[in-house]
NUGUBA-113054 format. One record per residue (C-alpha): residue in three letters; x, y, z. Coordinates in steps of 0.05 Angstrom, whole numbers, padded with zeros to 5 digits, always signed. Layout:
BEGIN
alaXYZ
...
! end
This chain:
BEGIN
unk+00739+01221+01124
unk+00773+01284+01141
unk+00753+01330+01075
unk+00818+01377+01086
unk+00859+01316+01090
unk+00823+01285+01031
unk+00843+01359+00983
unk+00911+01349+01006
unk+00919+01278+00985
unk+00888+01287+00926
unk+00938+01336+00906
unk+00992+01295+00928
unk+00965+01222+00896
unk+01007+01239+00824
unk+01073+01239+00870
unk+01052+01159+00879
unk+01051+01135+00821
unk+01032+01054+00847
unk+01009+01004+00787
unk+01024+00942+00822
unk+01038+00935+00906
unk+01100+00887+00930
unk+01116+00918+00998
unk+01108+00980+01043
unk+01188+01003+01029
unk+01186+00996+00963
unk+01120+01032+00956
unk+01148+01100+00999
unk+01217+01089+00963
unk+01170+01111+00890
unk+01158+01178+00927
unk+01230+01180+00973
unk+01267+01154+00906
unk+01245+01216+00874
unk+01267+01282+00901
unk+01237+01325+00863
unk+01169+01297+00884
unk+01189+01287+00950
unk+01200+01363+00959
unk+01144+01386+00926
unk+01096+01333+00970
unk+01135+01350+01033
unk+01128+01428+01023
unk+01043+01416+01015
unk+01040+01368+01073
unk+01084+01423+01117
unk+01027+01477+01090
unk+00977+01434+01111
unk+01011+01423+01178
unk+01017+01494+01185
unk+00948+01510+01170
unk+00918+01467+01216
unk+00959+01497+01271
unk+00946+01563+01262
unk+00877+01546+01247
unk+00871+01510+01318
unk+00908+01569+01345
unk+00850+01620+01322
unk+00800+01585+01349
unk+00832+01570+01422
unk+00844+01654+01418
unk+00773+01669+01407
unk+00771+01668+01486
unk+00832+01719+01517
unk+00871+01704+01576
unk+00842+01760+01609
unk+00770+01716+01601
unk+00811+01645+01618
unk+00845+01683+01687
unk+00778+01712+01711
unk+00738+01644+01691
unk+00796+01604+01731
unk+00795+01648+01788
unk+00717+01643+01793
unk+00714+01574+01794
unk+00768+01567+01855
unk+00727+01623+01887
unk+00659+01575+01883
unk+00703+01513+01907
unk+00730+01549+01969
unk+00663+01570+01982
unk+00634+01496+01982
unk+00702+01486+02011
unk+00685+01526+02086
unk+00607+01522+02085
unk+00593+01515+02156
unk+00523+01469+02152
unk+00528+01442+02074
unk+00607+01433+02059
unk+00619+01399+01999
unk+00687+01367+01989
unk+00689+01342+01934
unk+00648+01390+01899
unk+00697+01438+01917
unk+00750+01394+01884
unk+00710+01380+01826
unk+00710+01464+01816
unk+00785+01466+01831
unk+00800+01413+01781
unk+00759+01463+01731
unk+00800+01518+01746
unk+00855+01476+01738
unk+00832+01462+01664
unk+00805+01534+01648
unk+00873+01569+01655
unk+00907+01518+01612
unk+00955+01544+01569
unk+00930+01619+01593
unk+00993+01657+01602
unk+00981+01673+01680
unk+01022+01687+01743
unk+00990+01626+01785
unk+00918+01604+01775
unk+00939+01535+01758
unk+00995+01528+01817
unk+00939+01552+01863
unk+00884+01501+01837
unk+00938+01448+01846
unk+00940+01475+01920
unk+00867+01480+01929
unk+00854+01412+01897
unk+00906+01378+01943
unk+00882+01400+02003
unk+00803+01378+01983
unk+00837+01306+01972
unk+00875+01297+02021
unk+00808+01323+02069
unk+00771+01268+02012
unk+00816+01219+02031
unk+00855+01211+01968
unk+00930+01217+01992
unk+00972+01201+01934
unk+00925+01244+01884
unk+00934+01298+01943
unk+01015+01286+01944
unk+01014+01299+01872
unk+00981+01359+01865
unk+01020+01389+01914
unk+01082+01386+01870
unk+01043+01401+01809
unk+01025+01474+01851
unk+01109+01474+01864
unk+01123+01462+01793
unk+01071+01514+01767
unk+01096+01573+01807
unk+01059+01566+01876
unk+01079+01623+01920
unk+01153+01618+01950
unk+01130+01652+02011
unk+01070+01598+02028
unk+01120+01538+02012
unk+01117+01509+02081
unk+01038+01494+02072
unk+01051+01452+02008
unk+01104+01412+02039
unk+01072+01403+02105
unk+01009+01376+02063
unk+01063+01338+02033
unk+01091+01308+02094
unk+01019+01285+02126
unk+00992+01256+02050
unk+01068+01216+02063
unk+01046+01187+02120
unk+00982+01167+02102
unk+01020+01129+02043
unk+01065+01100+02092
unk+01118+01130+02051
unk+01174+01134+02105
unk+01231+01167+02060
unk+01191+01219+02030
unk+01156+01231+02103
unk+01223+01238+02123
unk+01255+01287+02064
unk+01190+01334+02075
unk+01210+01346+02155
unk+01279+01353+02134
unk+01251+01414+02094
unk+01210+01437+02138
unk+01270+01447+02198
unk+01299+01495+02150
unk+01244+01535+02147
unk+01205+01594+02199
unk+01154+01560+02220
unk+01090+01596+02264
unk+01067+01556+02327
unk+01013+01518+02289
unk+01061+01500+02240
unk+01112+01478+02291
unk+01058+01439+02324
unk+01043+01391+02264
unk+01117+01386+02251
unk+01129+01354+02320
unk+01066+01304+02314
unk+01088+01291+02248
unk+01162+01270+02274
unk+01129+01225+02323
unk+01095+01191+02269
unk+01153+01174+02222
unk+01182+01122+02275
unk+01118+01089+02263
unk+01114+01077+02191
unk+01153+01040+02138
unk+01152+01042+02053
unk+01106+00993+02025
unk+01127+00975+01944
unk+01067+00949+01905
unk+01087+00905+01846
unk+01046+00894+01786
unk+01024+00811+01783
unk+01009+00813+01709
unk+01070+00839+01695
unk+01100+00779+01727
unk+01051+00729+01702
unk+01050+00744+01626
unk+01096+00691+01601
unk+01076+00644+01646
unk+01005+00662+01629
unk+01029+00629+01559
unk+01044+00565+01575
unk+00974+00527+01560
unk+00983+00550+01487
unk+01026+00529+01431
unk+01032+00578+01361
unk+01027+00538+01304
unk+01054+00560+01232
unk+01011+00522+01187
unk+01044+00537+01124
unk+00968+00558+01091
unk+00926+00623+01081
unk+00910+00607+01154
unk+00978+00633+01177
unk+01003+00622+01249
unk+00944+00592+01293
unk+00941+00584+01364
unk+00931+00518+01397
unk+00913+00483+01459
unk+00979+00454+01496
unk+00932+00420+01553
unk+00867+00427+01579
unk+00835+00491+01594
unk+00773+00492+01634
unk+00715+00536+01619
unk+00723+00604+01659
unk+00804+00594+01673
unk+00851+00643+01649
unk+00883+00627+01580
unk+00936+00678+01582
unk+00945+00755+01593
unk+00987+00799+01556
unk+01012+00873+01562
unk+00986+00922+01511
unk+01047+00945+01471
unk+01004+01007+01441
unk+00945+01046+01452
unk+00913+01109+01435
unk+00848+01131+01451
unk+00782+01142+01409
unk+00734+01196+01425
unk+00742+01249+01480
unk+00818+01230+01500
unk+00811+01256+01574
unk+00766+01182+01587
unk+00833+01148+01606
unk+00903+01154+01630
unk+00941+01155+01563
unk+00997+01118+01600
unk+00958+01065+01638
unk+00897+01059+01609
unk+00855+01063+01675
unk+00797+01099+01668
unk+00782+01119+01746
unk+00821+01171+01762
unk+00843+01239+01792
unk+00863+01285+01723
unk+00939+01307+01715
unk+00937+01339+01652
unk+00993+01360+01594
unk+01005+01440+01605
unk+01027+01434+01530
unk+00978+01412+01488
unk+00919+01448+01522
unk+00887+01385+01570
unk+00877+01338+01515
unk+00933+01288+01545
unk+00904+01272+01603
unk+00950+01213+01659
unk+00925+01189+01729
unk+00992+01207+01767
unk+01053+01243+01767
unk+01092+01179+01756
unk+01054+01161+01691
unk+01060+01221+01658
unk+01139+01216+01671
unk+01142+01143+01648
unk+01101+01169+01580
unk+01144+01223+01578
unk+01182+01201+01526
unk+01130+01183+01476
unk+01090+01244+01488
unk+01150+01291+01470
unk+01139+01265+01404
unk+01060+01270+01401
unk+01059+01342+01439
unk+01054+01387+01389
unk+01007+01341+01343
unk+00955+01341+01404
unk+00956+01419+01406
unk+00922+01420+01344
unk+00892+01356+01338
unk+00939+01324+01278
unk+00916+01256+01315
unk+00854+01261+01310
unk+00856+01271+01230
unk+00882+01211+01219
unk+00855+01153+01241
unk+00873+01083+01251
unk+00954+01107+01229
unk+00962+01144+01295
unk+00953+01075+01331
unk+01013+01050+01275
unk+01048+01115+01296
unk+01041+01103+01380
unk+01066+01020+01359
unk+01135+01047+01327
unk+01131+01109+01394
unk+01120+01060+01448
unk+01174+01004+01453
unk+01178+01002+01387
unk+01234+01029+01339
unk+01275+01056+01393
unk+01275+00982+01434
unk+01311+00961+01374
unk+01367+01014+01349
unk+01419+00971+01382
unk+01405+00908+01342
unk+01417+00964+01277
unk+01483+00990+01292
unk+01512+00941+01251
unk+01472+00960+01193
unk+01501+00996+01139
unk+01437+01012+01092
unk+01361+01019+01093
unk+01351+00963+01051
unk+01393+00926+01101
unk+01348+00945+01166
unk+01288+00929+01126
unk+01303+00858+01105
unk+01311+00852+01178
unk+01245+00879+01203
unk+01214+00833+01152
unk+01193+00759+01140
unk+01256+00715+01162
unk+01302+00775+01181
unk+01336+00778+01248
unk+01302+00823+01281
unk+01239+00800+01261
unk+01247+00727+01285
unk+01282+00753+01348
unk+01231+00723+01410
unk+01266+00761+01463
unk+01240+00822+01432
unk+01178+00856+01444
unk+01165+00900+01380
unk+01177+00831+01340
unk+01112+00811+01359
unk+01087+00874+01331
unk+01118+00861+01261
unk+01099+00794+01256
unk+01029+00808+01257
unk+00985+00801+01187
unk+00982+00855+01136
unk+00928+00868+01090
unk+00943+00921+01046
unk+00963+00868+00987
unk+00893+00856+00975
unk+00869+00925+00985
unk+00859+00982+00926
unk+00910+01014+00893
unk+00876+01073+00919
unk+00871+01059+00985
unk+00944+01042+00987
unk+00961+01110+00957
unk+00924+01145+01004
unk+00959+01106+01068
unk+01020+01116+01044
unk+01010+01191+01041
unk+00984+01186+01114
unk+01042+01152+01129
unk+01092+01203+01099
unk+01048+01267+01132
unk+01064+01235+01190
unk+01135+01228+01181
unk+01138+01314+01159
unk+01102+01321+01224
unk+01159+01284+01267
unk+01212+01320+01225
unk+01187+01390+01236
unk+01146+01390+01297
unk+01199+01346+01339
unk+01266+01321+01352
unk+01253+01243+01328
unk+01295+01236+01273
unk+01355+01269+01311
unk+01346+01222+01363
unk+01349+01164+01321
unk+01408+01187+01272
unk+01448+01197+01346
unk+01451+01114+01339
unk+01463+01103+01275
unk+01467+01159+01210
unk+01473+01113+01158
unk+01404+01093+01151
unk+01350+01137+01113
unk+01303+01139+01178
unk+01246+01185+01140
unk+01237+01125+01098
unk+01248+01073+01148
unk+01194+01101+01192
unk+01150+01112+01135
unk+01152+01050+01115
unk+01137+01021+01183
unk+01090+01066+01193
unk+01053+01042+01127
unk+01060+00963+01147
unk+01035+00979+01221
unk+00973+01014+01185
unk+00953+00954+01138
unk+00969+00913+01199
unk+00923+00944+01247
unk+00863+00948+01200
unk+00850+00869+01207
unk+00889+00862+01276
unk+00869+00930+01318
unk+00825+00926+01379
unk+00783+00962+01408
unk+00776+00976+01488
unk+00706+00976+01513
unk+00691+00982+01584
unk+00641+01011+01631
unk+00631+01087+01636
unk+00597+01122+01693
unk+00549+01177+01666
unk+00557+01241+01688
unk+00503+01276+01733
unk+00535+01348+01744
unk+00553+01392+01684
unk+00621+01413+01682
unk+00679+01432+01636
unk+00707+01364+01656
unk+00673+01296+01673
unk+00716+01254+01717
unk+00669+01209+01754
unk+00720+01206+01815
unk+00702+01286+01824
unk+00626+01269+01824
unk+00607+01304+01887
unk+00532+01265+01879
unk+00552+01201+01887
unk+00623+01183+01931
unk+00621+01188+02000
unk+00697+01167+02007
unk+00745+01143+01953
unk+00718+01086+01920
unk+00656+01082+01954
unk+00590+01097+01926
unk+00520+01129+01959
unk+00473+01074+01969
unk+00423+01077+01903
unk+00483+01108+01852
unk+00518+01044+01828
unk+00468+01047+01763
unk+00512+01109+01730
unk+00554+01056+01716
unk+00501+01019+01669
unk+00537+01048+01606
unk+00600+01022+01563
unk+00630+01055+01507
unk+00695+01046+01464
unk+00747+01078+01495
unk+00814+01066+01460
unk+00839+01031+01401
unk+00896+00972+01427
unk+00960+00944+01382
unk+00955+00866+01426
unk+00998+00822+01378
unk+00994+00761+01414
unk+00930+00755+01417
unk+00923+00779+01341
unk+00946+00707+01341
unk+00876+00677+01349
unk+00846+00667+01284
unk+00768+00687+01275
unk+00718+00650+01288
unk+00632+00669+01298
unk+00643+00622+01360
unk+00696+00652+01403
unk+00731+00608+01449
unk+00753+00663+01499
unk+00715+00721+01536
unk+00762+00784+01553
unk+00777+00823+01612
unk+00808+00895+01595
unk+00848+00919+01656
unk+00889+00983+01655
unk+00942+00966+01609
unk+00931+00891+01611
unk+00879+00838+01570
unk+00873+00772+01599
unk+00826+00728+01564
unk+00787+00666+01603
unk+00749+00608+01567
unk+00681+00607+01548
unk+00676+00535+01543
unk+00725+00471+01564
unk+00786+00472+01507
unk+00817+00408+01507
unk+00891+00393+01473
unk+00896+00409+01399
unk+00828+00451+01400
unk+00848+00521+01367
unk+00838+00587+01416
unk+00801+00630+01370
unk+00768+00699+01374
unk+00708+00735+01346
unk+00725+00799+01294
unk+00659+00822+01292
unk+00600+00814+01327
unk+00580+00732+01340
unk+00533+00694+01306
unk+00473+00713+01370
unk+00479+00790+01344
unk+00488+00789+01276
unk+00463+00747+01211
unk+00504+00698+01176
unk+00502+00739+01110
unk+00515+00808+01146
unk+00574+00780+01188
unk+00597+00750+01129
unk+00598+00800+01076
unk+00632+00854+01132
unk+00690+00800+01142
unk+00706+00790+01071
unk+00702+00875+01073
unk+00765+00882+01126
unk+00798+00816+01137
unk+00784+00797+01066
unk+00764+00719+01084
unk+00705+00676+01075
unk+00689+00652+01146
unk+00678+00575+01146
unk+00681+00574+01226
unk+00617+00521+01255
unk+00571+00563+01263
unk+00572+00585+01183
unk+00570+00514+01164
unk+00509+00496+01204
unk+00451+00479+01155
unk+00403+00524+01193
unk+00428+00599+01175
unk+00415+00639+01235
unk+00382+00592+01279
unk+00410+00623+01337
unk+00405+00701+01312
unk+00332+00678+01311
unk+00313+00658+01372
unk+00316+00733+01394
unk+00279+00762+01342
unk+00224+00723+01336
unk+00151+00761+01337
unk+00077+00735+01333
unk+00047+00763+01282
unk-00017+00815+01298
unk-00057+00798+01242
unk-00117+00765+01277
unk-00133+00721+01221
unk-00058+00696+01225
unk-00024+00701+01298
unk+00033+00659+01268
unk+00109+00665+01295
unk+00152+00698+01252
unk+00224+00729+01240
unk+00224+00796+01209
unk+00265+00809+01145
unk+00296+00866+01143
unk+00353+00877+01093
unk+00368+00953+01110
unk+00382+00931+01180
unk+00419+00868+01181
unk+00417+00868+01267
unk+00331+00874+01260
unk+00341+00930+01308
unk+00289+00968+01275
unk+00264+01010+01347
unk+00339+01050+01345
unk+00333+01113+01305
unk+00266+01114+01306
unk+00257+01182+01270
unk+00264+01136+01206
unk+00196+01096+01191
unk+00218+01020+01180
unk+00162+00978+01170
unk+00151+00907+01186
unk+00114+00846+01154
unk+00099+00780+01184
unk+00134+00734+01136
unk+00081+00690+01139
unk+00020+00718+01118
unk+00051+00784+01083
unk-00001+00825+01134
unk+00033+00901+01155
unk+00053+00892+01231
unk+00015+00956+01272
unk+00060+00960+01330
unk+00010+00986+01367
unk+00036+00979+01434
unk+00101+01004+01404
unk+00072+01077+01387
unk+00047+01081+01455
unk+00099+01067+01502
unk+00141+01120+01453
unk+00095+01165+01459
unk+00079+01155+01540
unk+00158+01157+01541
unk+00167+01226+01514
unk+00103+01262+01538
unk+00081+01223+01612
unk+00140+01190+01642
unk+00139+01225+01707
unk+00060+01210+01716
unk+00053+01151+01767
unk-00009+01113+01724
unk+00036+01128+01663
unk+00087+01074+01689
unk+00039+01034+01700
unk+00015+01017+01639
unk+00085+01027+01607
unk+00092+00963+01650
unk+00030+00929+01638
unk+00067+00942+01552
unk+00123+00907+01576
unk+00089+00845+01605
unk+00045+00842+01556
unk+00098+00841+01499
unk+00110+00768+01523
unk+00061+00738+01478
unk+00084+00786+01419
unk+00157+00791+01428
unk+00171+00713+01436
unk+00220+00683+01495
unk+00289+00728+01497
unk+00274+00778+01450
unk+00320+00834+01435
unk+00269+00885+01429
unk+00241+00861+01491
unk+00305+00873+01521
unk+00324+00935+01504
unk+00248+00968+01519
unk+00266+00930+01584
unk+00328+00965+01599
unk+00299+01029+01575
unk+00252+01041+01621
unk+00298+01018+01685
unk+00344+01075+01667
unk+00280+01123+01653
unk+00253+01108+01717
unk+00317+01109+01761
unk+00336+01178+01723
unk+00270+01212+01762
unk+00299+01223+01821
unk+00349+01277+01789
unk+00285+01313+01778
unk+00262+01300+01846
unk+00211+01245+01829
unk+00211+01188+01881
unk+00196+01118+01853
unk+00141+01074+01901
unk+00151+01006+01915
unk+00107+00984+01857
unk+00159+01025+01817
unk+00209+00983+01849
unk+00178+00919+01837
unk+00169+00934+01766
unk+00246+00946+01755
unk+00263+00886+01787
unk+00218+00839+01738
unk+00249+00878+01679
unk+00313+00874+01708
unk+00311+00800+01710
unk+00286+00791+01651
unk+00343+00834+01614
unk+00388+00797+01662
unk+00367+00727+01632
unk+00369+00749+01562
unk+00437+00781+01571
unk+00462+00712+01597
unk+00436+00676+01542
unk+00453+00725+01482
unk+00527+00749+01510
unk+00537+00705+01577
unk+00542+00725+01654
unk+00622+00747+01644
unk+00611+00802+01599
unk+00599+00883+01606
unk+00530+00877+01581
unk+00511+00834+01641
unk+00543+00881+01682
unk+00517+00939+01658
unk+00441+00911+01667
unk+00447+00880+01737
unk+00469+00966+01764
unk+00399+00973+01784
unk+00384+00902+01811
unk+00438+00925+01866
unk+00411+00993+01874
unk+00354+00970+01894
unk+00381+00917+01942
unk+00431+00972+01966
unk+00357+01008+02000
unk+00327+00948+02022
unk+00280+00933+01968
unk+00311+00872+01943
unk+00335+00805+01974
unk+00377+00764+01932
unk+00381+00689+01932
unk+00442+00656+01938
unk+00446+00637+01860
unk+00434+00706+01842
unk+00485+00739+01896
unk+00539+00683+01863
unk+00529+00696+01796
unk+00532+00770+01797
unk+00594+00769+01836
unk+00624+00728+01780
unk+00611+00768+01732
unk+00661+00815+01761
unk+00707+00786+01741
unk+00703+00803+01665
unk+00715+00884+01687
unk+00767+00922+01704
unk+00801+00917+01771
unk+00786+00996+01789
unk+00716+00984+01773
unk+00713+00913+01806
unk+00735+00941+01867
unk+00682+01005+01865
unk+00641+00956+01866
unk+00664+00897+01903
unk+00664+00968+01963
unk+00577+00972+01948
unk+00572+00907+01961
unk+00609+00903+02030
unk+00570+00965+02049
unk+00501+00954+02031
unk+00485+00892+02008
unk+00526+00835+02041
unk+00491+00796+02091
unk+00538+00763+02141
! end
């Protein structure tokens, strides 16, 4: 918890006074009824505001613009050297170096460094092969000040990325430009091929499918209010066979956790070419031109809070902030114009109001969704609700929100409207947020960005890999935190009935199992009952969602039968040599290997001996110390096949020593150590074996799966592996489950190294 945050609230607690809690309005109206108070607690969350900015502001200075310039200018230097090498020319290095120039004069007060990266970078993409990028950066260099008096190279870039697109009218517009201009004989040259072209071409329009398919995605299902502490449930209309699509829907709201340059903040995609926000220093990051206009107008009002990092302060209430931003409060103000009080718009926002059981309207959904904050501490509460108002002093000071919205209708309090709704979309989110997770490439280069598209290492055209690279995409990580309100629907249970697939802007969720009619869709909260114990999962679902789970699986006489079948060890006490399940109540998942700077020791339930993990010190210690010595992978291998008779059938430690030493070993060759066949044929058995206990703990259509079977097609990729059929179906299956950028990178690796026709 932010400590600065935590000073300022607890200064600001006595102006929220809360004994008992009936609903988010009338807990803001104890602090907006009073305006004494309400001064007083604005005027210290405006300080704070203030402080932080200026505070931000320091810190960005300690490096001058004179340093920013000269770094920028460096770094285009180094890419146009790459750029014209005669015998080693690096495209996209070069671009990868423009794109840091690009980043390093942000918010420098120069003449042109960032117009001329734009220029640089477009013409290493459009040589790359990445047209629209290429298109885009070219007017990024026109909007940033590129040269008036080289204008005719930007457009005629322009003109041949157009044609490439098959983008007639703009091909068109560009020539038109370029007849008004004085053009040199190499100039006029291109401009009469490219005339030639134009009768050739016409405009291709791409429409989204999911966006046509969501409601009809919806028609298998049938919401149920049950009148109960269960709520609204979601049911099975008609069959649904295992592995078909159950429905998709369109996330309303997202913002991202972690480094926010990881993903478009518009579309969510996560392969892409950077276009960053001038304003707020690069930490707004969108894949095109086109999706930073369409978030234009939600980032107007989130600008200045990303210059100094407000969002990241304040947790899960920025995601309740983004739901009211995005198609939310302002998809609405024409249902309130009739409204002639706040108490009146509330009651219809809320249970049974108007606007609230309005289908045809897309925030409804959002409102509708489960709160919590009833059952939560008074404390907690307070401290929300503050959140919720520092919010509201940022949009009143730092933007032109509230201005916007009184232009509809200036009869209604909005401060405390929005406050309000900003305090129900918190307690909402807390049991009904989600959380992207996808597959992240690892960077091999260092650079002052990491956008796996600019990896000069591994592409050798757009969206095609170098044979032996697809394993830097054996990582996954929580990207963004998602507002999905349909799908909030599903009530918990340890055994899921649905397996998602996370796609730009877009979930669509496919069975795991055959649901028949009247069989509820459910989804897991936490982690299922294969990762977690009974009494762990348990006690952390009564902690957020405040419910005792009583789904099958924690009603099955034998607690953790199936948590135990991966954890299940022989003990090495030679007098005992009995199977045995460790207990470990300081770690609940019995993954007692991670942070192994902490001693955890283990005891065979059994016979009460101290296990010696002998073969566990070892490989750690041939790990740190001997990893690039040939014999020393050796006998790390001869560990892991000998672990079978310690570390029973799918074992999870198993599993992850497997997958440990498959990325150790494929991560030698960036220190120019080449693996032998033997080292080859050792990956592969760990491989599979990682592969079969994925499937059994998680199941082939998940990340994890896909994640582990990156090095089984590396190593087909240079001809050291033959699949069999069942193997070569199975793993394209499971590509299904990721996203349709990724599927395609590598749908591309297959076609070009391992397909056999």
């Amino acid at each position: 918890m932010d400590t600065d945050l935590c000073e300022l609230f607890s200064l600001q607690s006595k102006f929220v006074c809360l004994n008992k809690y009936e609903d988010e309005f009338k807990t803001q109206k104890i602090l907006y009824g009073l305006p004494k108070n309400l001064q007083l607690c604005e005027k210290l969350t405006l300080h704070w505001l203030k402080t932080q900015e200026k505070n931000e502001d320091n810190e960005f200075a300690m490096k001058d613009d004179s340093d920013r310039i000269k770094e920028s200018n460096e770094l285009r230097s180094e890419g146009n050297r790459l750029y014209t090498a005669q015998k080693e020319r690096n495209i996209l290095g070069a671009c990868r170096l423009y794109n840091d120039a690009i980043f390093a004069a942000l918010d420098s007060k120069s003449g042109n460094e960032i117009s001329l990266g734009f220029a640089n970078r477009a013409m290493a993409l459009q040589t790359f092969g990445y047209y629209q990028q290429a298109y885009d950066d070219c007017m990024c260099a026109l909007k940033t000040g590129y040269p008036n008096a080289m204008r005719h190279k930007i457009i005629t870039r322009q003109a041949f990325c157009s044609l490439q697109l098959k983008d007639a009218k703009a091909l068109e517009s560009h020539l038109n430009e370029l007849d008004q201009m004085t053009l040199n004989d190499n100039f006029q040259k291109q401009l009469l091929e490219l005339k030639e072209s134009l009768a050739n071409i016409c405009e291709t329009n791409k429409k989204s499918e999911l966006e046509d398919g969501q409601a009809g995605s919806r028609e298998s299902q049938i919401i149920v209010e049950t009148g109960t502490e269960l709520g609204r449930v979601m049911k099975v209309k008609s069959l649904i066979q295992r592995n078909q699509l159950i429905f998709h829907e369109r996330i309303p709201s997202f913002v991202p956790v972690g480094d926010g340059r990881r993903l478009c903040h518009q579309c969510a995609i996560t392969s892409f070419i950077p276009y960053p926000c001038f304003k707020c220093r690069g930490r707004v990051i969108y894949c095109s031109l086109r999706c930073q206009e369409v978030h234009r107008s939600i980032h107007d009002y989130e600008c200045a809070g990303y210059r100094f990092q407000l969002f990241a302060r304040v947790g899960i209430a920025h995601l309740a902030l983004r739901t009211i931003l995005d198609n939310g409060i302002f998809s609405i103000v024409d249902h309130l114009k009739t409204k002639t009080n706040t108490e009146e718009v509330w009651k219809s926002l809320t249970a049974n109001g108007d606007i609230y059981k309005d289908n045809k309207l897309p925030y409804a959904e959002s409102l509708r969704m489960i709160s919590h904050l009833n059952q939560m501490t008074i404390k907690d509460i307070q401290w929300f609700t503050l959140v919720s108002h520092l919010l509201v002093v940022y949009l009143k000071y730092y933007t032109h929100f509230f201005k916007d919205l009184e232009k509809h209708n200036n009869s209604i309090e909005w401060e405390l409207l929005t406050s309000s709704l900003i305090l129900r979309h918190i307690g909402q989110l807390i049991s009904n947020g989600h959380m992207l997770t996808t597959l992240l490439p690892k960077p091999l280069n260092f650079s002052l960005t990491d956008f796996h598209l600019l990896n000069d290492r591994v592409w050798t055209s757009p969206w095609h890999l170098k044979a032996g690279y697809l394993h830097t995409f054996a990582y996954y990580d929580d990207l963004a935190s998602l507002n999905l309100p349909y799908l909030s629907i599903c009530n918990h249970s340890c055994v899921q009935s649905f397996q998602p697939k996370f796609s730009g802007r877009y979930v669509s969720t496919f069975a795991l199992k055959d649901l028949h009619e009247g069989d509820e869709i459910t989804n897991c909260y936490d982690l299922d009952y294969r990762k977690v114990k009974r009494s762990s999962r348990q006690q952390r679902l009564k902690a957020t969602y405040y419910f005792d789970c009583g789904c099958e699986n924690c009603i099955q006489p034998k607690e953790d039968f199936d948590f135990n079948q991966y954890h299940r060890y022989r003990c090495d006490n030679k007098n005992c040599g009995k199977i045995f399940v460790p207990d470990l109540p300081e770690r609940p998942s019995l993954n007692w290997w991670q942070k192994a700077e902490i001693d955890v020791t283990l005891f065979c339930t059994k016979c009460g001996c101290e296990q010696r993990l002998e073969w566990f010190h070892e490989l750690k210690n041939l790990l740190e110390h001997r990893i690039t010595q040939w014999d020393a992978r050796r006998r790390l291998y001869d560990i892991f096949k000998s672990l079978g008779d310690i570390l029973l059938g799918f074992n999870d430690a198993r599993a992850y020593i497997a997958s440990k030493l498959c990325s150790e070993w494929f991560n030698l060759q960036y220190h120019g150590i080449y693996l032998t066949d033997q080292d080859y044929d050792d990956i592969i058995a760990m491989t599979n074996y990682s592969l079969e206990y994925t499937k059994s703990q998680s199941c082939i259509n998940s990340i994890e799966y896909v994640a582990e079977m990156t090095y089984l097609w590396d190593i087909a990729a240079i001809g050291k592996y033959k699949w069999c059929s069942k193997e070569r179906d199975e793993m394209l299956f499971a590509l299904n489950i990721i996203s349709d950028d990724l599927k395609l990178i590598f749908l591309n690796y297959y076609n070009d190294y391992i397909k056999i026709d």
